[in-house]
C-alpha positions in Angstrom: 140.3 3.8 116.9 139.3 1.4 115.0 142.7 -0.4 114.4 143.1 -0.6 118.4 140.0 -2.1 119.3 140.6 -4.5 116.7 144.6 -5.5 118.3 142.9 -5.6 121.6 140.3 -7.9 120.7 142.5 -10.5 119.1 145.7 -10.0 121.1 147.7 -13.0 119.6 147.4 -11.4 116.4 149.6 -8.1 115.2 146.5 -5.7 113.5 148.4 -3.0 111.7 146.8 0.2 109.5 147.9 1.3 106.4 145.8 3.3 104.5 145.8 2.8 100.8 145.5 6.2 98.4 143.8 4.7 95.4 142.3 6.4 92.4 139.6 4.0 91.1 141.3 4.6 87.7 144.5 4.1 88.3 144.7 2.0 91.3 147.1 -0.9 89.7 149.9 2.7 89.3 148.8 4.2 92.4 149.8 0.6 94.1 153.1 0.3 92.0 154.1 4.5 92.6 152.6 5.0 95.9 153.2 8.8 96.8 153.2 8.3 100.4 152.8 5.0 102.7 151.6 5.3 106.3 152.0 2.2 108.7 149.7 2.9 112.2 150.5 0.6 115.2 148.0 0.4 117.6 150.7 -0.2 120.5 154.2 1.7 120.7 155.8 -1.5 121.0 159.3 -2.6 120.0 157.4 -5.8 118.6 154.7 -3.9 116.8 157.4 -1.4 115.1 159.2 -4.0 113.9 156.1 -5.4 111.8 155.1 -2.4 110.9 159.0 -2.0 109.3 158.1 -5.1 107.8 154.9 -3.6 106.3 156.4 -0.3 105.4 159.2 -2.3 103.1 156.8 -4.5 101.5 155.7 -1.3 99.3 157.1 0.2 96.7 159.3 2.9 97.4 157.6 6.1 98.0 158.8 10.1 98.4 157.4 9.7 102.1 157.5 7.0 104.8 156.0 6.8 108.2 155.2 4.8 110.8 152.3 6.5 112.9 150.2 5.7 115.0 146.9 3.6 114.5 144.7 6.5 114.9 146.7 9.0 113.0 147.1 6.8 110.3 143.1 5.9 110.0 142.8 10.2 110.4 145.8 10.5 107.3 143.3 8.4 105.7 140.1 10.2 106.3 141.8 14.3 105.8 143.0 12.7 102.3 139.4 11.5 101.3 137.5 14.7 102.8 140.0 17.4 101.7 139.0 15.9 98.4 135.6 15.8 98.5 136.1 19.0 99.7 138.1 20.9 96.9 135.9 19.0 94.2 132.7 20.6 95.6 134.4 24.0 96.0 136.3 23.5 92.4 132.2 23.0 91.2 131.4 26.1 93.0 134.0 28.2 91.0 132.9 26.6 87.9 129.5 27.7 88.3 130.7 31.4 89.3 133.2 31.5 86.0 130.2 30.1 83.9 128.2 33.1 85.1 131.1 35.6 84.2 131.9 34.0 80.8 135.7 32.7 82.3 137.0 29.8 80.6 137.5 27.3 83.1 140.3 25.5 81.6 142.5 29.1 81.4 141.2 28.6 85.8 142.4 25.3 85.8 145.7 26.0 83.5 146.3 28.7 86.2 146.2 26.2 88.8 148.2 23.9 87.5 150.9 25.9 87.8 150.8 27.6 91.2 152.9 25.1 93.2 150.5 26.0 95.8 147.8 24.5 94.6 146.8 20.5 94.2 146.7 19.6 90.7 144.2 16.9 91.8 140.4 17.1 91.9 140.1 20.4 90.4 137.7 18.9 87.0 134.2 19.5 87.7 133.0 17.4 85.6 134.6 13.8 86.3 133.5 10.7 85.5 130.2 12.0 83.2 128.7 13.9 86.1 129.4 16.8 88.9 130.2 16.7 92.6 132.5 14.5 94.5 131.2 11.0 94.1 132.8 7.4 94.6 132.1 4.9 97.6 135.1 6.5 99.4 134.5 10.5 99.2 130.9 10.3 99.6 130.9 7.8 102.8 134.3 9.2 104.2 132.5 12.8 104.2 129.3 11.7 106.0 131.2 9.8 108.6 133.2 12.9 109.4 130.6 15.6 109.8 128.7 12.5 111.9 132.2 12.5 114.0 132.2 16.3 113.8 128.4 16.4 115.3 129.2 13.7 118.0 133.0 15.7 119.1 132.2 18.6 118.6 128.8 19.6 119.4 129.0 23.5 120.6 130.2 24.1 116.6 126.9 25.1 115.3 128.4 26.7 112.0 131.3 23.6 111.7 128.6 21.6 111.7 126.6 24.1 109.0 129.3 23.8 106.9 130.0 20.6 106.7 125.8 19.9 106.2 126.3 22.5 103.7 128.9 20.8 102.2 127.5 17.7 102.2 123.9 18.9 100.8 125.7 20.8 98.0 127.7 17.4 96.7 124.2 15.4 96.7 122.5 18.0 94.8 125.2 18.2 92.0 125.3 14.5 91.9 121.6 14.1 91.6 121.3 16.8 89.2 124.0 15.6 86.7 123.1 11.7 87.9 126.4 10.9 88.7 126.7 7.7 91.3 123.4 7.4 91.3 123.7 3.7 93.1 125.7 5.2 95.8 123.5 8.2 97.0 
């Protein structure tokens, strides 16, 4: 909601969303081969569709191209970063279990790789020197979910479990392997 509250405060101006999906790595590629752009008005307006058309063509051409609206656009956002955060800490779970059972990981990962079921990203558990899901993005994006989570959905005792669990698994592996240390 935030992209709304914004528009309505400065009404003069158009306020538009559109979430970037940036790999801190490769974020001048990511921005020249985008894989998918989303545009969220914060009014169904003829005007505002016609900016966000405007927006929307000022990327790079992409497999898939939508305009949404504000709040589904900031949510697009938000699933991306927690679905990743997500599979990295249960991709480190596995790990752990195959290490226990003497399974090479990379024959799991190789295995992976080719099931078109599967995402090929954020499957390494260990990235970037250390374990867990870290970055400024993952780790905030994932705290202000369960927070929303908590606050939305309060009767969800074991949602909410799971997402603390989540959450408190990710900070140990990051402590333990001292990876973004400085964000913790």
């Amino acid at each position: 909601g935030t992209t709304r509250k914004i528009a309505i405060e400065f009404p003069k101006t158009y306020v538009l969303h559109a979430p970037e999906f940036l790999r801190e790595a490769f974020a001048r590629h990511d921005v020249d081969n985008p894989e998918r752009v989303f545009v969220g008005v914060p009014h169904d307006t003829p005007e505002y569709q016609s900016k966000a058309k405007i927006v929307e063509e000022l990327h790079p051409k992409a497999p898939h191209s939508e305009i949404t609206s504000a709040e589904e656009a900031e949510f697009i956002k938000y699933v991306h970063n927690t679905l990743g955060y997500s599979l990295i800490v249960f991709c480190n779970l596995l790990y752990d279990l195959s290490q226990e059972h003497g399974v090479e990981w990379d024959k799991v990962k190789n295995a992976i790789l080719r099931n078109p079921w599967y995402p090929s990203k954020y499957i390494d558990p260990v990235h970037k020197g250390g374990r867990g899901a870290g970055g400024g993005c993952f780790i905030k994006d994932f705290a202000a979910l369960r927070h929303m989570y908590e606050r939305d959905m309060p009767g969800d005792a074991v949602g909410i479990a799971l997402l603390k669990a989540f959450e408190a698994k990710n900070n140990e592996m990051l402590r333990q392997s001292g990876k973004d240390m400085h964000i913790l």
